[in-house]
C-alpha positions as CSV (number, residue, x, y, z in Angstrom):
1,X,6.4,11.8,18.9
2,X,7.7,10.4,15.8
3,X,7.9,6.4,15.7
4,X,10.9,4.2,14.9
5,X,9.8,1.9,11.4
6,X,11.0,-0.8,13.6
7,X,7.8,0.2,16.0
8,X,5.9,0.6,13.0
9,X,6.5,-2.4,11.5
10,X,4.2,-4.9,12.9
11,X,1.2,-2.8,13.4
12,X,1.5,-1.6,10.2
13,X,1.2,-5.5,8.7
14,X,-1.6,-6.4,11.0
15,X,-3.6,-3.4,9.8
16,X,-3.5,-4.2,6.1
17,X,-4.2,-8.1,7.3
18,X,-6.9,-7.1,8.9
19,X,-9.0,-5.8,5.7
20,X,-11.3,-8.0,4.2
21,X,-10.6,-6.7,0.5
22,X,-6.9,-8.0,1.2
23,X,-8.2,-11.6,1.9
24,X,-10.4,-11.3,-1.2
25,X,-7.4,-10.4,-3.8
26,X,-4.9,-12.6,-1.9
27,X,-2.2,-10.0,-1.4
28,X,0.7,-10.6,1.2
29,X,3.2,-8.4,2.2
30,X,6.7,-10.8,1.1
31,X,9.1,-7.6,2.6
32,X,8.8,-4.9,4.2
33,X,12.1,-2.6,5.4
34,X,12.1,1.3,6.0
35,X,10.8,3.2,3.0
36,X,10.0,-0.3,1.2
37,X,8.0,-2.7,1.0
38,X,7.2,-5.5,-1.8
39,X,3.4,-7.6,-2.0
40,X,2.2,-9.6,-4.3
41,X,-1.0,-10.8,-5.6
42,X,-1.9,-14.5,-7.4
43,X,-2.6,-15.2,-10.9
44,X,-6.5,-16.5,-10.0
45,X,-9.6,-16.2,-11.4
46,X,-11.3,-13.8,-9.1
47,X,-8.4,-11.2,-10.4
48,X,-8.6,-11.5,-13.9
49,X,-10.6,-9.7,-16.3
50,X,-12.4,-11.0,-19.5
51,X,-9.2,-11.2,-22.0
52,X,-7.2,-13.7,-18.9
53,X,-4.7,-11.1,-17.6
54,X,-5.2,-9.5,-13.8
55,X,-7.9,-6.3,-14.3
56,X,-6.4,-3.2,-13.8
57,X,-8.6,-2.2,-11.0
58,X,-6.9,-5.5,-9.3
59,X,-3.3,-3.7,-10.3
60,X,-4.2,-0.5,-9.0
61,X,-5.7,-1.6,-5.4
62,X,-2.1,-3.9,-4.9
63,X,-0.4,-0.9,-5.6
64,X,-2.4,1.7,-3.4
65,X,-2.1,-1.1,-0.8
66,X,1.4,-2.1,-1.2
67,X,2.3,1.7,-1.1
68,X,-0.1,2.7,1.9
69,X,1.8,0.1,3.8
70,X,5.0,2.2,3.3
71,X,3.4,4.8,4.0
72,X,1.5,3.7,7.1
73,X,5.2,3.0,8.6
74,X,6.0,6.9,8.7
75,X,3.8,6.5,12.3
76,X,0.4,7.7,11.2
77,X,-2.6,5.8,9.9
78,X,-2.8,7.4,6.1
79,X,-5.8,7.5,3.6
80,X,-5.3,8.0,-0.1
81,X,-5.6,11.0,-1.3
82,X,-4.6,10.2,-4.9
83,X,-3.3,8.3,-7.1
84,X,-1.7,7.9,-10.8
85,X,-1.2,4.6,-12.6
86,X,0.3,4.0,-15.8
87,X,-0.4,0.3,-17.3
88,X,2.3,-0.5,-19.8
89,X,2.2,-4.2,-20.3
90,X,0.4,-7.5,-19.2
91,X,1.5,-10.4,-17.6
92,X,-0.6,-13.8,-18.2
93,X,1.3,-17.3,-18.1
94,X,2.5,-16.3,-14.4
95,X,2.2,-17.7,-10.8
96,X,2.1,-14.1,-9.1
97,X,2.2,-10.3,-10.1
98,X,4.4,-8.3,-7.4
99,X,4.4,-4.8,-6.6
100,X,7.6,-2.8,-5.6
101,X,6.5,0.5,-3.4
102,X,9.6,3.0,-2.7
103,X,9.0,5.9,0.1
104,X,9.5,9.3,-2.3
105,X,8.7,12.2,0.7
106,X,7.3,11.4,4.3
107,X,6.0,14.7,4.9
108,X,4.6,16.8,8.0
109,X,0.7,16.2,6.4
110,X,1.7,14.2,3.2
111,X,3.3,11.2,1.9
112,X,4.0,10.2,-1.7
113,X,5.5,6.7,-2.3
114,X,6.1,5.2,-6.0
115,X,5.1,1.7,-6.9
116,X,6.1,-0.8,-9.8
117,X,4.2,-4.1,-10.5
118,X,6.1,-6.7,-11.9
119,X,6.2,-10.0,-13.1
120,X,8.3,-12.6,-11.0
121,X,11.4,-12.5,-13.7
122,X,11.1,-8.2,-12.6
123,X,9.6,-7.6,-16.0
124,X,8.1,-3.9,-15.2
125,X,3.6,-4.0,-16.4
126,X,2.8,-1.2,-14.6
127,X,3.7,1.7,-12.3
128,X,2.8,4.8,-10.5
129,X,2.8,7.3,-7.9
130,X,0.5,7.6,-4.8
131,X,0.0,10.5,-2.5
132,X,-1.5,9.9,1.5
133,X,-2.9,12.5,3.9
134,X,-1.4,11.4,7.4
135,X,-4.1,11.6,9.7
136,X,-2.5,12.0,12.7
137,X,-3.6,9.0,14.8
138,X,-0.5,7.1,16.1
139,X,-0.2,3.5,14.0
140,X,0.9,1.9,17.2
141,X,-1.4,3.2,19.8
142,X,-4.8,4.2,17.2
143,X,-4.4,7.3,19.2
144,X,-4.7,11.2,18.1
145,X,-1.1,12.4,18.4
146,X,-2.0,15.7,20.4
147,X,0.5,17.8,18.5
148,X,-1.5,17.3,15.2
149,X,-5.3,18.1,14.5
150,X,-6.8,15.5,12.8
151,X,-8.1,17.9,9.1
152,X,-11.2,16.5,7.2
153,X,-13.6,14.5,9.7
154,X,-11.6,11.2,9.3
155,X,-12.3,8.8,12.1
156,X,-11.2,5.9,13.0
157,X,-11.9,3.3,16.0
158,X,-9.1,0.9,15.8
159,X,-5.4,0.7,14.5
């Protein structure tokens, strides 16, 4: 059964509130429509490396989560298979670092979404392309969708 993203939708924001890491970086979902969705992260000393701009490592996890989020509202819980990031600029005398993710291909075992970080004035620093396995366990329910076999030994108690 394929889900509505208006089904999807608030699941899909209480599983990424729900992880500790989130909490940690500070990252909050500001919109989140079908195929979209924009996050963003502070400007705060537990996200900044040496030189005083936000470590890359920082960058990449808002974008992997930012873009899983979109993904995650195709119906399935999704892990990250891979991911590309290209960092083209820095961003230092700013109040938060947002990142744009864009729905590219909701496929039957696959979903590839593209995200941009930007500064608040939509300055691009960074951006990138992120592929999911859909694991075939219902984001609503946390149930196995019996028409799928869930590939690769992924588990997963909760939604």
């Amino acid at each position: 059964m394929r889900r509505s993203f208006e089904e999807c939708r608030e699941p899909v924001i209480a599983l990424l509130n729900k992880s500790p890491f989130v909490k940690v970086i500070g990252l909050e979902i500001t919109e989140i429509n079908e195929g979209h969705a924009v996050g963003r992260i502070p400007l705060k000393e537990g996200n900044l490396n040496p030189y005083g701009s936000v470590h890359g490592g920082c960058l990449y996890a808002l974008a992997d989560s930012v873009a899983g989020t979109v993904a995650n509202s195709c119906g399935e819980l999704v892990m990250t298979v891979s991911g590309n990031m290209n960092f083209l600029d820095v961003a230092t005398d700013v109040d938060y670092i947002y990142c744009e993710a864009n729905l590219i291909r909701c496929g039957r075992s696959m979903v590839v979404v593209r995200a941009e970080i930007k500064t608040e004035s939509g300055k691009l620093l960074d951006e990138g392309t992120f592929n999911f396995f859909r694991s075939g366990i219902d984001v609503v329910t946390g149930e196995k969708n019996s028409l799928r076999s869930l590939r690769g030994g992924y588990k997963t108690k909760d939604c």
